[in-house]
C-alpha positions as CSV (number, residue, x, y, z in Angstrom):
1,X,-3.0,124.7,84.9
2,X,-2.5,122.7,81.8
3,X,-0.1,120.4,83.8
4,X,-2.5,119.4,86.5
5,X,-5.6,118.4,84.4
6,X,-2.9,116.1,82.4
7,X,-1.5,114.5,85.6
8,X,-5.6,113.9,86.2
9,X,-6.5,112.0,83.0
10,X,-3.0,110.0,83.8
11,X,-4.1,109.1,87.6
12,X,-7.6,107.7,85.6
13,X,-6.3,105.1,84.8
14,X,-1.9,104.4,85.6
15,X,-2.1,101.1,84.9
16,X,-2.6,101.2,81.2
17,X,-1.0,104.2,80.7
18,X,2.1,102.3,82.3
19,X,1.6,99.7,80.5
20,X,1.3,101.4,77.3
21,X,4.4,103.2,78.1
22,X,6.3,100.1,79.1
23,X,5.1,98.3,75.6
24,X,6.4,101.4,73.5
25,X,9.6,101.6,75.3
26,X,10.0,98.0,74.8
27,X,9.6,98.1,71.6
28,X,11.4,101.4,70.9
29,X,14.3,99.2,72.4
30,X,14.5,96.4,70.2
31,X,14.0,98.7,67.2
32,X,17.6,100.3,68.6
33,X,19.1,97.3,68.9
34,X,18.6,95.9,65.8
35,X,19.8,99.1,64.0
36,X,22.7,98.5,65.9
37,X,23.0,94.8,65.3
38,X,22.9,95.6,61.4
39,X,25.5,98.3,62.0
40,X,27.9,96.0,63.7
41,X,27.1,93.1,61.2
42,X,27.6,95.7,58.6
């Protein structure tokens, strides 16, 4: 099962992957906001 030896290299280490996933998101959200904010001003 391809799915359970992921979820293993995930539970190695949560933390940073949740971390990592938080930053990108974070990011990935202002990105999207300032598109929109030129769009608006536009």
């Amino acid at each position: 099962m391809p799915g359970e030896t992921s979820n293993r290299g995930t539970e190695d280490r949560p933390s940073a992957a949740e971390g990592e996933r938080g930053a990108l998101v974070a990011v990935l959200v202002m990105v999207l906001l300032g598109v929109a904010g030129i769009f608006a001003l536009s």
